[in-house]
C-alpha positions as CSV (number, residue, x, y, z in Angstrom):
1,X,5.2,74.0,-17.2
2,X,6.1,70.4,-17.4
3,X,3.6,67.9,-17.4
4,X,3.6,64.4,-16.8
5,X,1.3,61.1,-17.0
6,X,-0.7,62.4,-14.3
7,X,0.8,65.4,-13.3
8,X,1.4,69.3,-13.8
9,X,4.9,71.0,-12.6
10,X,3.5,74.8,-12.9
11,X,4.1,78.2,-11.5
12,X,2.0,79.2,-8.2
13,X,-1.1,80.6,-8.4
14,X,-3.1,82.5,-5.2
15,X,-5.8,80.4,-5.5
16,X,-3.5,77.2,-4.5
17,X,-4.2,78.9,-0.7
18,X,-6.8,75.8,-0.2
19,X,-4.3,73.2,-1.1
20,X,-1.2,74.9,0.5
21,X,-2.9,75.4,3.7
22,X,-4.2,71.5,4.1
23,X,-0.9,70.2,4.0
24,X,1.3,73.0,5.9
25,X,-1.4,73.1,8.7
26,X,-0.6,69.1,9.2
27,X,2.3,68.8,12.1
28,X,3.3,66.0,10.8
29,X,4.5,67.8,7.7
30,X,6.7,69.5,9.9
31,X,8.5,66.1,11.1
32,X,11.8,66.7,8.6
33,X,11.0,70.0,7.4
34,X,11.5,73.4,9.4
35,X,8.5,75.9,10.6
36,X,4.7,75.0,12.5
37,X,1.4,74.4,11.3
38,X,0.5,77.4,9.7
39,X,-3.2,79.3,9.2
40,X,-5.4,79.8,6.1
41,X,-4.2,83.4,6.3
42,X,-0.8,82.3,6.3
43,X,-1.4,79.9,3.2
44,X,-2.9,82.9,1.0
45,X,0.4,85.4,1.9
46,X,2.3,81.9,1.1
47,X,0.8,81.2,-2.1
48,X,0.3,85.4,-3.4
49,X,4.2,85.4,-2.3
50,X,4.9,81.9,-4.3
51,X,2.7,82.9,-7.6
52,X,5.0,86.3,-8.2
53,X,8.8,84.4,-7.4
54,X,10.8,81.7,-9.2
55,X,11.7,79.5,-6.4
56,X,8.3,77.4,-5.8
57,X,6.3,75.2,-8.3
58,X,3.3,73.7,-7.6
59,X,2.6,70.4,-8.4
60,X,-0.8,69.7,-9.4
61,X,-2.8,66.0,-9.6
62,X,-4.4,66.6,-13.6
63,X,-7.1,64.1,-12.6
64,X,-8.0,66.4,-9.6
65,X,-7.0,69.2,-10.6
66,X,-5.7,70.3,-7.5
67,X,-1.9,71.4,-5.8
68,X,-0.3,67.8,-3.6
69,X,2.4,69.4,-2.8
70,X,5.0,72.0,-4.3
71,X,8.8,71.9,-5.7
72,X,11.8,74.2,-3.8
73,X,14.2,75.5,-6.6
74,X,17.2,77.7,-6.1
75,X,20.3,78.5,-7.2
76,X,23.4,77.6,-4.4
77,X,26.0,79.9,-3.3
78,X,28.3,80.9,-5.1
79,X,27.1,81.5,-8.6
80,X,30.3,80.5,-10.9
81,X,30.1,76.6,-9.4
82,X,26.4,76.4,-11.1
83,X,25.0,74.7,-8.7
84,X,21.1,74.4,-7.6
85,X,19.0,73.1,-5.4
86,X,15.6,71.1,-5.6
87,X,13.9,70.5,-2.1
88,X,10.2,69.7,-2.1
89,X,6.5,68.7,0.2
90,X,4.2,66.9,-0.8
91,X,0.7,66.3,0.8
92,X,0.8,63.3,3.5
93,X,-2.8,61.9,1.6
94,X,-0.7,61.7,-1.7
95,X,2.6,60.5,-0.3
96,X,3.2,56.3,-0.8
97,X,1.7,56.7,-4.8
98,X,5.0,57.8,-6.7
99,X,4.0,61.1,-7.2
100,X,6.6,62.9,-5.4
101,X,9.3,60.3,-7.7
102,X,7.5,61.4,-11.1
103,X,7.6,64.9,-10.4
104,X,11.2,65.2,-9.0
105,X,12.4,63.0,-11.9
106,X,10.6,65.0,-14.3
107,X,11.9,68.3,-13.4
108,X,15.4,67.3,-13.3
109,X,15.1,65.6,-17.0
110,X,13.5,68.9,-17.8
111,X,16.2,71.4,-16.0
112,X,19.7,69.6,-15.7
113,X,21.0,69.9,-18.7
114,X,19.9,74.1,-19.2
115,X,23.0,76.8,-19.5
116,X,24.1,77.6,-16.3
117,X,23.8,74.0,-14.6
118,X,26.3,72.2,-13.8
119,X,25.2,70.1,-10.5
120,X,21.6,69.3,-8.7
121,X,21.6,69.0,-4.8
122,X,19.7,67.8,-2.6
123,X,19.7,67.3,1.1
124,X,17.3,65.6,3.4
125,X,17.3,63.8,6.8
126,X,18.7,60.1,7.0
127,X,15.6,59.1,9.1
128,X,13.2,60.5,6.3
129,X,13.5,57.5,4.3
130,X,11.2,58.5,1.6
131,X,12.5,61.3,1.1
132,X,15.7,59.6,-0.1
133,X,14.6,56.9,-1.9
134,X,12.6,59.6,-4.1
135,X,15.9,61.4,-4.9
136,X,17.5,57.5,-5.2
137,X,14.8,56.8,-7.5
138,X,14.8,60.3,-9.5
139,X,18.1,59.1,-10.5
140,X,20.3,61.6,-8.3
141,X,23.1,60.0,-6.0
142,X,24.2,59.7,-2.3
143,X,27.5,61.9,-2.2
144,X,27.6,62.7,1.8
145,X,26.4,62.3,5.1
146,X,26.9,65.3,7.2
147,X,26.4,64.9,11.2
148,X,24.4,67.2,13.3
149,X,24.8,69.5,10.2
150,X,21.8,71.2,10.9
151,X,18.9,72.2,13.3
152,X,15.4,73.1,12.6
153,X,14.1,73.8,16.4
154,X,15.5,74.0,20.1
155,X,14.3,72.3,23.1
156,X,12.8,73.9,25.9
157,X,16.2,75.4,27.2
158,X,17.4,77.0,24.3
159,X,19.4,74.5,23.1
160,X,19.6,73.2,19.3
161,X,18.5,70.1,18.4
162,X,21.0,68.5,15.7
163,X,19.8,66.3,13.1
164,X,22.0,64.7,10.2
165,X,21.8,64.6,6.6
166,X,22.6,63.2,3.5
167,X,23.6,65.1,0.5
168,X,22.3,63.9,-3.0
169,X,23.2,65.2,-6.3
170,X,22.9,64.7,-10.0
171,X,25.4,66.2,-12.5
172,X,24.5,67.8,-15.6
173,X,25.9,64.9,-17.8
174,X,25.0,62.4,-16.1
C-alpha cells in the first residue's frame, strides 16, 4: 500500500464493485480508453478478478473512503529489458483535482527504483491532454509519437479506426 496526503494506492478488493461500476458504466470513460459501458455484474467479476491479480490498484480518496479510479501495472515484453508499464482511469467526478498526478507520481517514487526496473512507460492519446500532462507532471518524459499506432474500435464497415499516441517514460535513475 502507498498512501499519500489524501490518498491510498492499495490492492483491489470485491467490494470496490460500487465504485468500479460508476465510472466504467460512464461512456465517456471510454473516449481514450478501449471497451463499453459495462454492468454492475460486470464490475463485481471486474473487481473479484482485480482483488486476486497483481496488475490493478485501486486508488482510494481517504477522506471518502471510496475507489476514484484504479492504477494498470505490468511488466512489458521481453523480460531481460525490465521494462513496465503504468496505465490508469480515474473517475470523471474526481478528474480536474490532481488526484490522478499525486497518485501516478506516488507510485513511481515508490516502484522505479525496485530490482528488476529499469524503465516506466506510458502511452496515451495526443488528444487526451490530461492524460499527458499527468505523466508530464509525474515527472515521466515525452520520448515518441507513434501515428495510427493503434485502434480501439471499427466503424460500421469493419474498418479500424487509427488513433495516435505518444510514448512517455521515466528511467530508473532518473
Amino acid at each position: 500500500m502507498i498512501e499519500t496526503e489524501r490518498l491510498l494506492i492499495r490492492e483491489f478488493r470485491i467490494s470496490d464493485a460500487v465504485d468500479l461500476h460508476e465510472y466504467l458504466s460512464d461512456g465517456t470513460t471510454y473516449r481514450f480508453e478501449p471497451g463499453a459501458p459495462i454492468s454492475q455484474e460486470k464490475a463485481l467479476a471486474l473487481a473479484e478478478e482485480r482483488s486476486k491479480g497483481d496488475n490493478f490498484l485501486a486508488v482510494e480518496l481517504k477522506a471518502e473512503g471510496r475507489m476514484i479510479g484504479h492504477l494498470y501495472w505490468a511488466p512489458e515484453e521481453p523480460p531481460e529489458f525490465l521494462a513496465w508499464e503504468i496505465g490508469y482511469i480515474f473517475n470523471r467526478k474526481y478528474q480536474g483535482k490532481g488526484y490522478c498526478t499525486e497518485a501516478v507520481r506516488a507510485f513511481l517514487d515508490a516502484n522505479r527504483l525496485k530490482p528488476g526496473i529499469h524503465r516506466i512507460n506510458a502511452y496515451c492519446n495526443p488528444e487526451n491532454v490530461a492524460s499527458w500532462k499527468v505523466l508530464e507532471k509525474a515527472g515521466m518524459k515525452r520520448e515518441g509519437y507513434f501515428r495510427k499506432r493503434g485502434f480501439f474500435r471499427r466503424d460500421g464497415a469493419g474498418i479500424p479506426l487509427w488513433h495516435d499516441c505518444y510514448a512517455y517514460g521515466i528511467l530508473a535513475d532518473e
